[in-house]
Structures are given as C-alpha cells and as structure tokens.
C-alpha positions in Angstrom: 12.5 29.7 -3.9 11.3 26.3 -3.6 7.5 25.6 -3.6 7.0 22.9 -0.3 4.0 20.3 -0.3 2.7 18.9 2.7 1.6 15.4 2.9 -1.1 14.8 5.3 -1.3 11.6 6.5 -4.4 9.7 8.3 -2.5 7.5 10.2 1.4 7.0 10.2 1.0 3.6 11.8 -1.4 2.3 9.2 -1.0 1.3 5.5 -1.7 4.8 4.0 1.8 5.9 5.1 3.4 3.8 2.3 1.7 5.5 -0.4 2.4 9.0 1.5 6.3 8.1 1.7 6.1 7.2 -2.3 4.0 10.2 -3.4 7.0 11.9 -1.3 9.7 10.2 -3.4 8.4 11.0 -6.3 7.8 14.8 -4.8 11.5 15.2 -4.7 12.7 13.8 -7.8 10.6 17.1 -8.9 13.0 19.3 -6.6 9.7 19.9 -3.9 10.2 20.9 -0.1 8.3 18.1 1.2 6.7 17.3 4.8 4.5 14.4 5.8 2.2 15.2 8.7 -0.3 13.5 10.5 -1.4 11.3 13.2 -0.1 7.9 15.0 -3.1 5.6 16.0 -0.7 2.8 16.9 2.5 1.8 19.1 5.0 1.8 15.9 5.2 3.5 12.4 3.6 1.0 9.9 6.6 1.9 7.6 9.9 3.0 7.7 10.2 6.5 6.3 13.1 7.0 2.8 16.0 8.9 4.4 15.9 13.0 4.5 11.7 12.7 4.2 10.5 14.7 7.3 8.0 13.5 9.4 5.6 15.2 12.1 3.6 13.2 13.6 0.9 13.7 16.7 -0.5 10.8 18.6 -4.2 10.1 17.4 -7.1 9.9 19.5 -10.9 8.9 19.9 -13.0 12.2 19.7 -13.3 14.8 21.5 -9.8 13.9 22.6 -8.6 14.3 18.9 -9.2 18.3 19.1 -6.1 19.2 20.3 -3.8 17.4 18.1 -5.4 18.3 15.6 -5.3 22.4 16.3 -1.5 21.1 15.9 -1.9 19.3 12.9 -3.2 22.3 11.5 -0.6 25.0 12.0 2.2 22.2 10.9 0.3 22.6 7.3 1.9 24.9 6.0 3.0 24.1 2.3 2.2 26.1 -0.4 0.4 22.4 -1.7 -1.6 20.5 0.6 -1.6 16.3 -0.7 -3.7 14.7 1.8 -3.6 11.0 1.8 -7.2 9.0 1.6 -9.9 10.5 2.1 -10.4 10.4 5.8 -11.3 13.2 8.2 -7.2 12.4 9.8 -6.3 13.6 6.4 -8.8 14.9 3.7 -11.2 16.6 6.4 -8.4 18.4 8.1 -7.0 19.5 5.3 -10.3 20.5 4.1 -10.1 23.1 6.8 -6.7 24.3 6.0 -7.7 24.6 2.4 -10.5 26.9 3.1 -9.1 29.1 5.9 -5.5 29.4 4.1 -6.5 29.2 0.4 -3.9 26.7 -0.7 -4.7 24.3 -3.8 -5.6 21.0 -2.3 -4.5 17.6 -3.9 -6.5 13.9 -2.5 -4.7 10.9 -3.2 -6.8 8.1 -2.7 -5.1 4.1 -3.2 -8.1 2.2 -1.5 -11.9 2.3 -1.9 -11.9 3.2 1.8 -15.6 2.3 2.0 -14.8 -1.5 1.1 -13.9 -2.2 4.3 -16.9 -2.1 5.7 -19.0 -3.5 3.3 -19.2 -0.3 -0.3 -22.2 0.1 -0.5 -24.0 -2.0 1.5 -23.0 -0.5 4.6 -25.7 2.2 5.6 -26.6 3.9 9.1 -29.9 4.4 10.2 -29.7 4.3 14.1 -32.7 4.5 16.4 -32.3 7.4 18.9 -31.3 5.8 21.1 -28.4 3.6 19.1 -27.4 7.4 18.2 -27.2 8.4 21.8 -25.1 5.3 22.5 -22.9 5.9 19.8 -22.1 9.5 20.9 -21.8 9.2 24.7 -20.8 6.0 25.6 -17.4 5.7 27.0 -16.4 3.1 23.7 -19.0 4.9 21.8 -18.7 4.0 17.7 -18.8 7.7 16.6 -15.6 8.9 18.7 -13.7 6.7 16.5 -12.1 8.4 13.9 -12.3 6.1 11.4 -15.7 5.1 11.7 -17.4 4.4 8.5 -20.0 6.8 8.5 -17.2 10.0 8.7 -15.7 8.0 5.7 -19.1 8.1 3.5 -19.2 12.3 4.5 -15.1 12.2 3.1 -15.8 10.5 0.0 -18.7 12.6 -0.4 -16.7 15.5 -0.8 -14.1 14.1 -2.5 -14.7 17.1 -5.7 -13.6 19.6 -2.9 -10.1 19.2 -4.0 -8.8 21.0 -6.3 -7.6 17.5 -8.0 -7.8 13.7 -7.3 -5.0 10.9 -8.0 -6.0 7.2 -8.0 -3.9 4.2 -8.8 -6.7 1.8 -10.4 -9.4 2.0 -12.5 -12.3 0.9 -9.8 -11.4 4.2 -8.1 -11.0 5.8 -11.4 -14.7 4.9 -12.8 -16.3 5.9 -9.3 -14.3 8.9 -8.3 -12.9 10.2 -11.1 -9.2 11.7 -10.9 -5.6 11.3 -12.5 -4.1 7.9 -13.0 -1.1 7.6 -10.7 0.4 4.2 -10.4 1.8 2.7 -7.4 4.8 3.0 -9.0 8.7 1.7 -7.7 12.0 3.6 -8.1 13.6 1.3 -10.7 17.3 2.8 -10.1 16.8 2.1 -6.9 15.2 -1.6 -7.7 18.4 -2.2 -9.9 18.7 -6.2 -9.9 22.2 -5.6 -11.7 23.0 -3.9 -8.4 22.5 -7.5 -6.5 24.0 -10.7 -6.0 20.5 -13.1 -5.3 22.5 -16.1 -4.3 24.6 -13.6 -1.3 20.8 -11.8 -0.5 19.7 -15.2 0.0 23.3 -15.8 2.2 23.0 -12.7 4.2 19.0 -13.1 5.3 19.4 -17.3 6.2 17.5 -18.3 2.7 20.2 -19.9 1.5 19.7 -24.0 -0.1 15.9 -23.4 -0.2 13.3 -22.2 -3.0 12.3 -18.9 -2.2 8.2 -17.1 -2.6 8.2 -14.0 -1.2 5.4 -11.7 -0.2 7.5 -8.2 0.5 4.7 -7.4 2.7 1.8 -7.3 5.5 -0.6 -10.3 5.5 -4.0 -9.5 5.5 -6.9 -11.9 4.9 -7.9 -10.3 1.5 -4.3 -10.9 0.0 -4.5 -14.1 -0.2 -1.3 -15.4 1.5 -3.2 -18.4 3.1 -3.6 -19.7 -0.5 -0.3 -19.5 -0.7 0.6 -21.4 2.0 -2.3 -24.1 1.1 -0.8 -24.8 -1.6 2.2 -25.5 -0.4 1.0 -28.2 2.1 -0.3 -29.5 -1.4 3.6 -29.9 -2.6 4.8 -30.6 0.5 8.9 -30.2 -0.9 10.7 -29.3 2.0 13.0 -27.1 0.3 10.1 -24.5 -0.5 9.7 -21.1 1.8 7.3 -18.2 2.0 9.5 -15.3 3.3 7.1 -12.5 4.3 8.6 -8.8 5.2 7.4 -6.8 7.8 4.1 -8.6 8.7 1.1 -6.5 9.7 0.9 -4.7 12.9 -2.8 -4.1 13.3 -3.6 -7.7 14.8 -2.6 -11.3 15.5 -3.3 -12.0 12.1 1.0 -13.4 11.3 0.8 -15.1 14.5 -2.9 -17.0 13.2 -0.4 -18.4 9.9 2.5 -19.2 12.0 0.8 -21.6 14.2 -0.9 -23.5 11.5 2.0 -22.7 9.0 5.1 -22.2 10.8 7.0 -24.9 9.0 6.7 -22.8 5.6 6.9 -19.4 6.5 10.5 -17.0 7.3 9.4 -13.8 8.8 11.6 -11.2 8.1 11.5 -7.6 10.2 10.6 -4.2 8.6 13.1 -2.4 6.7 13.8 0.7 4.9 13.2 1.2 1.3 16.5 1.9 0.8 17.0 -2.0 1.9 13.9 -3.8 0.4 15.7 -4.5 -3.0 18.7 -6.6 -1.6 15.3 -7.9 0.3 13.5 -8.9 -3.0 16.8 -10.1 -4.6 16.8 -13.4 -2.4 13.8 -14.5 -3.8 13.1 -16.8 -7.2 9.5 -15.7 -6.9 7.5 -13.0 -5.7 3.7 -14.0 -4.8 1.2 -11.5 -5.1 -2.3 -14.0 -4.6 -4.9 -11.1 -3.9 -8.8 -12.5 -3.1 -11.4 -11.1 -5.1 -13.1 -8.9 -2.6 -13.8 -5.2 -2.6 -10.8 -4.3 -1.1 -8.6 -6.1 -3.4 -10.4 -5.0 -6.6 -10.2 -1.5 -5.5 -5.9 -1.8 -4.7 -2.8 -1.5 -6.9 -0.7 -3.7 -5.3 2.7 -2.1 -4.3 4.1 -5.9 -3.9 3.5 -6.0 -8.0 6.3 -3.6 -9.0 8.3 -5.0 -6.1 8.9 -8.2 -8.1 8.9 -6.5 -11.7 11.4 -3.9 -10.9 13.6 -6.8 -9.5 12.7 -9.0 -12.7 11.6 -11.5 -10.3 8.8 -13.8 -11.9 5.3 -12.4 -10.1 2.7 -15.0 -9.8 -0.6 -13.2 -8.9 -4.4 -13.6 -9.5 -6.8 -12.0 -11.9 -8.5 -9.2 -9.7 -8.5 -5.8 -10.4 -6.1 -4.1 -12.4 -3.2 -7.1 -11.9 -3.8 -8.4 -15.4 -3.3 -5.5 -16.8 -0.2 -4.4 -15.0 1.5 -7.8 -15.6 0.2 -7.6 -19.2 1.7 -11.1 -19.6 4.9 -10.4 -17.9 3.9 -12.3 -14.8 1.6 -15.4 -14.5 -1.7 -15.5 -13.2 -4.3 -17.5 -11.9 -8.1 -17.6 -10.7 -8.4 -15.9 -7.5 -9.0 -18.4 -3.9 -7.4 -21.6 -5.8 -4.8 -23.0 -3.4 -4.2 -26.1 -6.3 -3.6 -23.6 -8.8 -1.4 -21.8 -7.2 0.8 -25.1 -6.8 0.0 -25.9 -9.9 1.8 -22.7 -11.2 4.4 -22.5 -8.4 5.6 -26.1 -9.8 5.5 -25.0 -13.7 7.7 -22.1 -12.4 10.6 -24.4 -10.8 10.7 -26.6 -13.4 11.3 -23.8 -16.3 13.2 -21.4 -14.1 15.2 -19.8 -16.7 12.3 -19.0 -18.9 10.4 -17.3 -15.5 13.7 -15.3 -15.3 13.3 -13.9 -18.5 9.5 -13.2 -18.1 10.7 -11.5 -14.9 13.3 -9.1 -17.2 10.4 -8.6 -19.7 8.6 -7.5 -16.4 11.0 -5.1 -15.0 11.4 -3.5 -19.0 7.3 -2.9 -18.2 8.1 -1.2 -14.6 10.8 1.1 -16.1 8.0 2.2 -18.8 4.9 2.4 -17.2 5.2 2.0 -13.5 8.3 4.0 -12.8 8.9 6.9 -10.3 10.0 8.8 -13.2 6.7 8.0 -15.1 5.2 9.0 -11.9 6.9 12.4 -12.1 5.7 13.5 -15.4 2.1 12.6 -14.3 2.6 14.6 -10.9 4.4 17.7 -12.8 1.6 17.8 -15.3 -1.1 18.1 -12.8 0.3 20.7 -10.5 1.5 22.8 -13.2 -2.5 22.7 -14.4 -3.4 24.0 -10.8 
C-alpha cells in the first residue's frame, strides 16, 4: 500500500505553488501518492501544475469568509504525511489543526523568510484600541486578511510544531533551523542534449538576436530593471531580455514595458514539461537579485534553470548565489546596472568559453542541486519520522 502526502498550499495563485509542485516532483520519484491542496487568492494559477500532480483547490477569502473553505480544506487532508508549504495560517496553521486532531507527522517547508516582506524584524504591532477595533471590524479591515503580517509572526512562531522543517538557504537555515533542501531542477528533464537552441530560438520568434533570459516573474527585488539599465548602456540592437510568465500579482511587467519595451519579449506561462525547450533559446540566463531581505532569504529557482541547461548564469553576490554557482556562473555586485553590461559584453565576446562554464554548471546541478539529490534528502528525513 502506498503511503500518500498531502501538500498544503497557501495560495495556488501565488509564488509558493512552485515550490509545492517541485516538493511534489520530487515526492514521486520516491513512488508517494501525492495531493496538493489549498486555496486560490487570485483570478489564475501562478503556475502551471507537472502533468498527473493532483490539485484541489478552494477559492480564498478575507476572514470570517475564509471558515468555510477552510472546514473543506481540512477534510481534503487526508495523507498519511501532511507537507504544508510556508509557514502561513493558509497552509502551516491549517495543517496545524489537522495535525493535532488526526495525529499525522507534519512536514513545513519554508523557501522565503515570509517576514521580509514586511520589513523582518522591524515590523512590530502595537495598535491603540482603537487601531485594533478598526482592524477587526472595518469592512477592509487589516486583520481579515489572511496574509497579514502579524498571523505570519504567530506561524513562524510555531514553526518547532512540526514534526520537521526543510529550507533551501542558509538565512532560513541559521534562524529556523531545519534540513537543507535545495531548490533543486530535474536534470533529465533539463537535458540540453535533448534540444536544438538555434530551432528553440526559431520556434519562440528569437531568432538573429542575442538572447538574456529571466525564466520568470519580475519583481522589484530581482533585479530585472538592472538588467534592462544596462542594456540602454549597450544600446546593440540585436540584444533581448525574454522574460517567461511575468508576475500576476500587479502591473509591475507593464511598469518595464512602457519604459523598456524596445528590450524586452514577453513570453506566456508554460508547463514544466516545456520550460527546457524554453531556456534552450537563450545564450544567457540572468539571475540579477537586489540585496534586500527578501532576496537574501531566497534560492532562486531561475539558478538551476540556466545550470541544468548549461546556459552561462550571470547573477549577483546575495545570499547563497555564490555558493551555488561556486564559480560555474559569473557574478557581480548587487544594484550595478554598468556591471552588469560590463559582464554581459565579456560574455559575447568569449561565448564559447561561457558555454563551457555553463556545462561545468549543469555537471554542478546533476550533483548537488538535482531532483535525485533532492530525493535522498526527502527519503532520509521521512524515514527518521
């Protein structure tokens, strides 16, 4: 008989779901009955679930609205493992509850420093009782959002309520403890042998230009306007940024296009199953994260993108990218538009010795940052349950 693991997910139309559909990936390759459940905040998925991963999702809420699903939520929990996905009360708190009332071993995965986003530590509430009552009452009151930072200090608070943590960078590592679990790529899957760069380039309309790719969603802390700054410094027509998916929590791609249409091809969503033909039509793949909490906290997933590929990476020194690349990709200081063009220049003119940093990266991927690699961690830890 199989053992099944649920995945609970905070919010299938935000960034968590990515990590959810990997930890799932990697779930199977170990022969688990996997689920993801969990809540929609948003018109549209945020990803595109792998193929056979089943999904159940209810449409989130603001509270007290958020009850009901959530009663549904909680009967749809059923695996003998519970994974919940961040620690957020759409995920981590609900299963919390499951945990307790069902008695199943609970797993937290946790990919972000949550808290970052609204300042770490910094951020404290101490409300008059009046700002309380506002909060609570008011039609748009702050407290019926789920997400609200101080439900996020109470999750992370109880973070050594599960039974056992993973975390994919050291940040969260020192200040949460837990199991090392990279944000790994399946490198059979990412198979550059398996693609034709030059008919990638054909099929997608990249074709006869230079091609930097960021197989992602822009956000401010990631750096692509840097990017893009430097390549108004260049200024060779022949250069694109291709971006994939684009973010769908704001205007944010829109903000770029209008002051940086001329450099940027926007390509739509796609399944993982897709993204390597994707990342096959670029020469680089740009990873140019700020250094802000956020960032310092994240392991980028755009990272092993590019070195499973053996795509040259050019990223910045924050967080754990240094020692990822570990001199398989280059780097530069963080914010620096004119070294970014700097490097993106050095790149294009030695493009064969690039390419064989880029193979030297994907030999790194296979080894460390692997689905397989992955595995073992993930078999090691739920046997130890």
């Amino acid at each position: 008989m199989s053992i099944k693991v649920t995945l609970v997910v905070s919010d299938f139309s935000g960034g968590g779901a990515v990590r959810a559909f990997l930890l799932g990936q990697v779930l199977k390759k170990l022969n688990y009955e996997i689920e993801c459940v969990g809540f929609t905040f948003g018109k549209e998925l945020y990803a595109i679930p792998p193929e056979g991963m089943r999904i159940y999702a209810e449409e989130g809420y603001k509270y007290p609205k958020l009850f009901k699903p959530a009663k549904k939520i909680l009967k749809k929990i059923d695996g003998d493992i519970i994974y919940a996905v961040k620690p957020k009360p759409t995920s981590f708190g609900i299963s919390l509850i499951k945990k307790i009332f069902a008695r199943r071993p609970l797993l937290l995965d946790m990919d972000d420093w949550e808290l970052s986003w609204y300042g770490g530590d910094e951020w404290k509430y101490h409300p008059t009782p009046k700002q309380l009552y506002r909060d609570i009452f008011k039609k748009d009151a702050a407290l019926r959002y789920p997400d609200h930072p101080l439900y996020v200090k109470w999750m992370e608070s109880l973070v050594e309520k599960a039974d056992a943590v993973t975390i994919d960078t050291d940040f969260l590592k020192k200040r949460f403890g837990g199991v090392y679990l990279p944000n790994g790529k399946d490198t059979e899957m990412f198979d550059p042998a398996k693609y034709d760069a030059e008919a990638s380039r054909a099929r997608y309309g990249l074709s006869g230009c230079r091609i930097l790719m960021f197989p992602g969603a822009p956000r401010p802390h990631k750096g692509v306007e840097d990017v893009l700054k430097a390549l108004d410094l260049l200024e060779q027509p022949d250069l694109r940024l291709v971006i994939v998916g684009g973010s769908p929590y704001d205007d944010y791609d829109d903000k770029l296009m209008q002051r940086w249409g001329r450099w940027i091809i926007k390509l739509p969503r796609c399944p993982v199953e897709v993204m390597p033909e994707v990342v096959a039509a670029a020469h680089v793949v740009v990873v140019p994260q700020r250094d802000d909490l956020a960032a310092r906290a994240q392991f980028p997933l755009k990272l092993t993108d590019g070195m499973a590929m053996a795509k040259p990476v050019l990223s910045t020194k924050v967080g754990d990218i240094p020692e990822i690349l570990d001199e398989t990709g280059y780097l530069v200081e963080p914010g620096s538009p004119e070294l970014l063009a700097e490097k993106i220049l050095g790149i294009f003119q030695h493009l064969d010795e690039a390419n064989e940093k880029g193979q030297k990266a994907r030999e790194r991927c296979v080894k460390y940052y692997s689905v397989y690699t992955m595995s073992a961690i993930l078999s090691e830890l739920i046997a130890n349950l």
